[in-house]
C-alpha positions in Angstrom: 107.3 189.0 188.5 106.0 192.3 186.4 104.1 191.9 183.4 106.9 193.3 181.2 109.4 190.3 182.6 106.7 187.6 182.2 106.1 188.8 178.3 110.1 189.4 177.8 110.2 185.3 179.9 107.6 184.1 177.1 109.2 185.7 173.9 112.5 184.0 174.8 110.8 180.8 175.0 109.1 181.1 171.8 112.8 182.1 170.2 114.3 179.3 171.6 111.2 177.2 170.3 111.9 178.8 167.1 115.6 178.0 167.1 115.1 174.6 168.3 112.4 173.5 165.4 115.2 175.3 162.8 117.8 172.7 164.4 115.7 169.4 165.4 114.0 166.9 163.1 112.5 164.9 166.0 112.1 165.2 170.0 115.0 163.6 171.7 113.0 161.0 173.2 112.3 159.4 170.0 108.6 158.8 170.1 106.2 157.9 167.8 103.6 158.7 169.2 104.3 162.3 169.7 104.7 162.4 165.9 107.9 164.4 165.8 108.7 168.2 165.4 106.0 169.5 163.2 104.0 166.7 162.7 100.4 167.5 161.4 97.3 166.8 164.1 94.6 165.0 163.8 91.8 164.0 165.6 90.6 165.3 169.3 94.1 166.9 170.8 95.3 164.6 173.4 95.9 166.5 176.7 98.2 165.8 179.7 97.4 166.9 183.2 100.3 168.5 185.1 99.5 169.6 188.9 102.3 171.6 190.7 102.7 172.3 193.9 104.0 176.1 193.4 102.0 178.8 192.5 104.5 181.1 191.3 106.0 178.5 189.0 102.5 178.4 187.1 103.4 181.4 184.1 107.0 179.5 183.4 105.4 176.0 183.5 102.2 177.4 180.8 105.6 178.8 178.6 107.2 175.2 178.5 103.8 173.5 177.6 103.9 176.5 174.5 106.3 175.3 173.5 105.8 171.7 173.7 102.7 171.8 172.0 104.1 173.7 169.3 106.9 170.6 168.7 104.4 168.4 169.1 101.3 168.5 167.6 98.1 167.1 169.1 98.9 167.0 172.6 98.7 169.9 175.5 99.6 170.3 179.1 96.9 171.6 181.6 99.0 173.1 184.4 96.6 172.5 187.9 98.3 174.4 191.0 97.5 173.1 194.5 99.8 174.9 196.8 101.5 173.6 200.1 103.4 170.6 200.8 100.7 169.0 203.0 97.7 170.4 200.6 99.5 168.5 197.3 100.3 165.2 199.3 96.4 165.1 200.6 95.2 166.4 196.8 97.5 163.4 195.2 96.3 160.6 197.6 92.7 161.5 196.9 93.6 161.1 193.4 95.3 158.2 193.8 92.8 156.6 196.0 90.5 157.8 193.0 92.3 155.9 190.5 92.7 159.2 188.4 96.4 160.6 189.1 97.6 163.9 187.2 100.6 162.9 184.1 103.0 164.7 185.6 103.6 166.0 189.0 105.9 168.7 190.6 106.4 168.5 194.3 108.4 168.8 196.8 111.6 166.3 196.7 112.2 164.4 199.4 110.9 160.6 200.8 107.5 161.1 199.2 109.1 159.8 195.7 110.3 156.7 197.5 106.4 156.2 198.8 104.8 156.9 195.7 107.4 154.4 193.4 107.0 152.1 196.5 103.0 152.2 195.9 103.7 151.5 191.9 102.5 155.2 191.1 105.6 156.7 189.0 107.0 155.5 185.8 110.4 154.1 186.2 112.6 157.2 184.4 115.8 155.3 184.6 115.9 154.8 181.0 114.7 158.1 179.7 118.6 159.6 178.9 117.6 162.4 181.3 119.3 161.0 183.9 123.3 162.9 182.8 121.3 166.5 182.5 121.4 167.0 186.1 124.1 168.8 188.6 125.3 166.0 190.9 122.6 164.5 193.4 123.8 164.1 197.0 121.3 162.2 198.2 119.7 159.6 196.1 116.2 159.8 197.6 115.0 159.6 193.7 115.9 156.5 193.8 113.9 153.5 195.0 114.8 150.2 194.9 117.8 150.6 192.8 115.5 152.2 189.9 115.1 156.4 189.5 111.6 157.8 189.8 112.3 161.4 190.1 114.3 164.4 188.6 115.3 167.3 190.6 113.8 171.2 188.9 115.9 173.6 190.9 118.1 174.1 193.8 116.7 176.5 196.1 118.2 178.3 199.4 116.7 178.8 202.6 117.5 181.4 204.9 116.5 184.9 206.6 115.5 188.0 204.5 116.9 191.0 205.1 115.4 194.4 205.1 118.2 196.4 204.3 116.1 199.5 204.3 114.5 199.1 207.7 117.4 197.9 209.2 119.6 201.3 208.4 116.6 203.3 209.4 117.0 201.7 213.3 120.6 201.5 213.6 121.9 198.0 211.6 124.0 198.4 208.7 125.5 195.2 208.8 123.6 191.7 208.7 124.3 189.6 211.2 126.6 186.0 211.0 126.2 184.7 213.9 123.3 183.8 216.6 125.3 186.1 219.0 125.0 188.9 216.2 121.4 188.8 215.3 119.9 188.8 218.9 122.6 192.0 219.2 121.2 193.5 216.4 117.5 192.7 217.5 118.1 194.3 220.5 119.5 197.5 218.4 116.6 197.7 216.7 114.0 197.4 219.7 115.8 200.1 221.1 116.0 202.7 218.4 112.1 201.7 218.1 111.1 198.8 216.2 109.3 197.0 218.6 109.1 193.4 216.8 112.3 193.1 214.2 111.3 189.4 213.7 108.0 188.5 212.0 106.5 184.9 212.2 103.6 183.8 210.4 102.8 181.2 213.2 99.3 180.2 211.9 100.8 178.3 208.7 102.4 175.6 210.2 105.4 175.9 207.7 105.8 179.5 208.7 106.0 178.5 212.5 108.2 175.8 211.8 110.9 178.0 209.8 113.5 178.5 212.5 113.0 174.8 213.3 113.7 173.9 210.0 116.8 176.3 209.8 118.7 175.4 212.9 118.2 171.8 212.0 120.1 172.2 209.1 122.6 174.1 210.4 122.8 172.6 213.7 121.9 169.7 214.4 122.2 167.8 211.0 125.1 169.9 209.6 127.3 169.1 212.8 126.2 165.3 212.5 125.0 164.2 209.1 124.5 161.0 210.5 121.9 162.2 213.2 118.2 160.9 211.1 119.9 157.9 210.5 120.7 157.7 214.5 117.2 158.3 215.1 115.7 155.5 213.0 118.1 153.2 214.6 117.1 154.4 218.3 120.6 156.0 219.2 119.6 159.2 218.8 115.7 160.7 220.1 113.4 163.5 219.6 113.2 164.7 223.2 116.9 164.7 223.5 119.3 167.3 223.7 119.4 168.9 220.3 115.9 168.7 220.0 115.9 170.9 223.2 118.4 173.5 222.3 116.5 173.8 219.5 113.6 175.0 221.2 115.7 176.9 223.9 117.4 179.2 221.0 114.0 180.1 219.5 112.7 180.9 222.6 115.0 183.7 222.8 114.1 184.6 219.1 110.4 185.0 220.1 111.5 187.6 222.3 111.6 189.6 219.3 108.9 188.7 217.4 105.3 189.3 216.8 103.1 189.2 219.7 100.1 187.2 217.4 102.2 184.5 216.0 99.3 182.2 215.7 97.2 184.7 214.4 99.1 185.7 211.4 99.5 183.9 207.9 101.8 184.2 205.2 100.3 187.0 203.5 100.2 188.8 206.4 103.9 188.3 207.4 105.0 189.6 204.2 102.7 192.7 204.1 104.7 193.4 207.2 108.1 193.3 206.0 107.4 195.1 202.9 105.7 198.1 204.7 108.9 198.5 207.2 107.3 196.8 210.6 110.1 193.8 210.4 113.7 193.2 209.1 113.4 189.4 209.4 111.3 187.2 207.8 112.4 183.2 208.0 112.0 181.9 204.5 112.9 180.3 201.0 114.0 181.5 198.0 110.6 181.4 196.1 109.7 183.8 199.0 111.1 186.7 196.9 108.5 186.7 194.0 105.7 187.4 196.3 107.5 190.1 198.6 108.7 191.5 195.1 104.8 191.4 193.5 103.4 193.2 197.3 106.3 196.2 197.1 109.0 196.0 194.0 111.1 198.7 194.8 111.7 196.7 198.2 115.5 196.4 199.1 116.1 193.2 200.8 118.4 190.1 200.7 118.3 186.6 201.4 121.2 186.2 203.9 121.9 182.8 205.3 120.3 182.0 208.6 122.9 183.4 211.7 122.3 180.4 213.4 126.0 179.3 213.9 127.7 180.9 216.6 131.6 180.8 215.3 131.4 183.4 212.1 134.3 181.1 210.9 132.2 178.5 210.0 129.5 180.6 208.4 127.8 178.5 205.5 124.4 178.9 204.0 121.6 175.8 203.7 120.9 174.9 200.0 119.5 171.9 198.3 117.1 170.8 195.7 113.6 171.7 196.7 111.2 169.9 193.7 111.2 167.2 191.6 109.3 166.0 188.6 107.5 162.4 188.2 105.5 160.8 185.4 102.5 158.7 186.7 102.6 154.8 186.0 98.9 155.3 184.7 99.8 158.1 182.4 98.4 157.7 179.0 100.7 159.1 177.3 104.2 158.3 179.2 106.1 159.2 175.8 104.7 163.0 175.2 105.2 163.5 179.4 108.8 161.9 178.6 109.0 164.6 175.5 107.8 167.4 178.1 110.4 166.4 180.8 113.0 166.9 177.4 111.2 170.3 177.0 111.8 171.3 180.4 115.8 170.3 181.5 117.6 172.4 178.4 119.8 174.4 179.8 117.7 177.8 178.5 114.8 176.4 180.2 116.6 175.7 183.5 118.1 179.4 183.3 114.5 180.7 182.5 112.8 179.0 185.4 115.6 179.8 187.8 115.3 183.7 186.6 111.5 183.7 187.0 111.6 181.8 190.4 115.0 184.0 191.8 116.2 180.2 192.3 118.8 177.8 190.9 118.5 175.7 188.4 119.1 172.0 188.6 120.0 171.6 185.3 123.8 171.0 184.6 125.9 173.9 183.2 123.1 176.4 183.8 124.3 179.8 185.0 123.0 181.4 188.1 120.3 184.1 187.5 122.0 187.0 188.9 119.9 187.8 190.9 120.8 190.3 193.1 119.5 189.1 196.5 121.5 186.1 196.0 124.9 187.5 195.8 126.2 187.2 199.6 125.0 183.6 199.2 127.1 182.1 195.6 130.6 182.8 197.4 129.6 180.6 199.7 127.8 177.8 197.3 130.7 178.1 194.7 133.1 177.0 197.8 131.1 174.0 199.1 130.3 176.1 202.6 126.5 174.5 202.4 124.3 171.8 203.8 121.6 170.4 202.8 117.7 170.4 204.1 118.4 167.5 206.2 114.3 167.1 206.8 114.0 165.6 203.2 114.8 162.3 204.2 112.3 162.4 206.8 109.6 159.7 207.3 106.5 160.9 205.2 103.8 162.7 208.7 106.5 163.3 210.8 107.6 166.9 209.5 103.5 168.0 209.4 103.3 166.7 212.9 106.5 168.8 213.8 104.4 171.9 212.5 101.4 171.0 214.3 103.8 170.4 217.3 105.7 173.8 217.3 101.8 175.9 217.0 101.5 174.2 220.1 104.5 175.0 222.0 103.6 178.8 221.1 100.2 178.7 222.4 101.6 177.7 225.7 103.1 173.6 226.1 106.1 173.3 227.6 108.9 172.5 225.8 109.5 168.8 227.4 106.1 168.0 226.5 106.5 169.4 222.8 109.5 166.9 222.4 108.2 164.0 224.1 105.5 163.8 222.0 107.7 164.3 218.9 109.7 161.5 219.9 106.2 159.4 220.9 105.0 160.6 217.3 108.6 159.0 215.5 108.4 155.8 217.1 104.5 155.5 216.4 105.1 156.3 212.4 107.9 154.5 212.6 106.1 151.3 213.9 103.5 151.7 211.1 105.5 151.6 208.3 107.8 148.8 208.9 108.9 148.5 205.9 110.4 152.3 206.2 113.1 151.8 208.5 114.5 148.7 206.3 114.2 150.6 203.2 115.8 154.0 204.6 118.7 152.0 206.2 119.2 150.1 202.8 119.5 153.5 201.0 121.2 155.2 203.2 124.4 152.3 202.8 124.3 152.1 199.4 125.0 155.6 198.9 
């Protein structure tokens, strides 16, 4: 984001601060110890630890704890960034282990809230009134043992960006819909000269794992929703056959991709397709703020991964992609309550999905507008979705996936890449018992 948005982000927030203390005599949660809306401080002020899991998020996340601070007196929030799925999972079980767990935590929403309410580390939020702020929640993985431990921050998309640019400049005007399409118009583009349309970032494991992650959705768990479950119960294995045309199709992506793959990073992938070297780049929606920051006059789009091969049932892969939870050992469990209150208005949903070119999981929040995102709302608005369908996942299995797939491209075959996935399942499975009963019990009730 530029400078100018940031500062034009922070004024609204200190308006709607304004507007708010005009309107409010107390914060909704109805502490006391939070001392209401313009309480006087005294004493040492009394500060809450936040740690987040996005980067990018950090600039909107320091204008909410403004804001809090200035409704209540005495008490501020220290935002702490560790960034990465596998990064903020090692980073909370140190402090954990430690005894000395951040107040509020933003990461990535999926099983992990079921382990960490199952370990006694999250304050049970079922009471807190939040709970009816929130579009509907498919999948009650929040939920642990009947009781909510987790709320969902924003619904983001996954998908392929598009270099719109590039892509005229070798012969593609259109983007592609189906599998069919894309490796057509890879093809087009090798042969007016760009010798590697794809790029892959195949030294981050979550960059090598993108298509995986992609056609699953699409593929494998959006043509059988039932297919995890199958797994758990031994119907259904890791080295079988979807597994394998997984692998098979991106083979035949590879074909047009970077020749380093597990030589480049991130960083390096998008320097790439902002500088016109790519048209593809396999990513997220909090992809764009980065790509935007490295070349802002870029013209791309986020288009839904052509992974389907009947345009007819083209649908795009959305779903909520963080959640928020208070520690159990908070000190203050009523000012991180009054800060979860600050955060899920509907201005401050908007704000954060227009800063993170997201979507807000806020109810009645309206989508940012933001233009990369317009060939995917007809689809969302008509229910022609599915969900990340690796959120439900046992917790090691997806990081093993990663480490799995680096593999594969630096030379294993592809039956031993899925027989040791499968080998990998059944060994987490078998040491967490308990998982398998508890997945199975939350998967029925739903």
């Amino acid at each position: 984001m530029s400078k100018k948005m940031m500062l034009l982000a922070l004024a609204l927030i200190l308006v709607l601060t304004a507007a708010t203390a005009c309107s409010k005599s107390g914060n909704e949660s109805g502490s006391s110890e939070t001392g209401g809306e313009g309480a006087a401080s005294s004493g040492p002020v009394k500060r809450l630890q936040l740690m987040t899991l996005q980067a990018e998020s950090v600039d909107t996340l320091n204008a909410y704890a403004e804001s809090f601070s200035q409704k209540n007196p005495g008490y501020a929030v220290d935002v702490t960034v560790i960034p990465g799925v596998a990064e903020f999972n090692a980073a909370m079980a140190a402090k954990l282990a430690a005894g000395d767990p951040p107040d509020l935590m933003i990461y990535q929403w999926g099983t992990q809230i079921q382990l960490y309410a199952k370990g006694g580390n999250l304050l049970d939020l079922s009471d807190s009134g939040l709970g009816e702020r929130f579009k509907p929640i498919p999948k009650n993985i929040n939920v642990y043992k009947g009781k909510t431990y987790a709320y969902p921050i924003s619904q983001a998309i996954f998908g392929m960006y598009f270099n719109t640019d590039v892509a005229a400049k070798y012969g593609v005007t259109k983007y592609p819909k189906t599998f069919e399409q894309f490796l057509a118009a890879c093809e087009t583009l090798r042969k007016n000269g760009l010798e590697a349309p794809v790029v892959i970032p195949g030294k981050d494991g979550s960059g090598a794992t993108a298509f995986n992650f992609g056609y699953l959705h699409l593929i494998v768990a959006g043509q059988n929703p039932d297919f995890y479950r199958e797994t758990v119960e031994g119907t259904r294995h890791w080295n079988g056959p979807e597994f394998e045309g997984l692998f098979n199709a991106y083979s035949q992506v590879l074909n047009y991709a970077n020749k380093d793959l597990l030589g480049l990073d991130p960083d390096g992938a998008r320097r790439r397709f902002v500088k016109e070297e790519a048209v593809f780049y396999m990513g997220g929606t909090a992809e764009s703020v980065a790509l935007r920051q490295l070349n802002p006059d870029l013209n791309f789009m986020i288009i839904p991964d052509p992974f389907l091969s009947d345009e007819s049932d083209y649908k795009t892969i959305a779903d909520f992609d963080t959640g928020i939870s208070i520690s159990s050992k908070s000190k203050y469990p009523e000012a991180a309550l009054a800060f979860l209150d600050e955060m899920f208005t509907v201005e401050s949903g908007e704000l954060f999905a227009q800063n993170m070119s997201t979507i807000s999981a806020v109810k009645d929040t309206q989508v940012s507008g933001d233009p990369i995102l317009e060939n995917q709302m007809p689809l969302l608005n008509s229910g022609k979705y599915v969900g990340f369908s690796e959120r439900e996942w046992i917790p090691g299995i997806k990081e093993l996936m990663k480490k799995a797939t680096q593999q594969w491209m630096g030379g294993t075959d592809i039956r031993t890449t899925l027989d040791s996935l499968e080998a990998e399942h059944q060994r987490l499975l078998k040491a967490s018992p308990d998982f398998k009963t508890d997945y199975l019990e939350q998967f029925n009730s739903q």
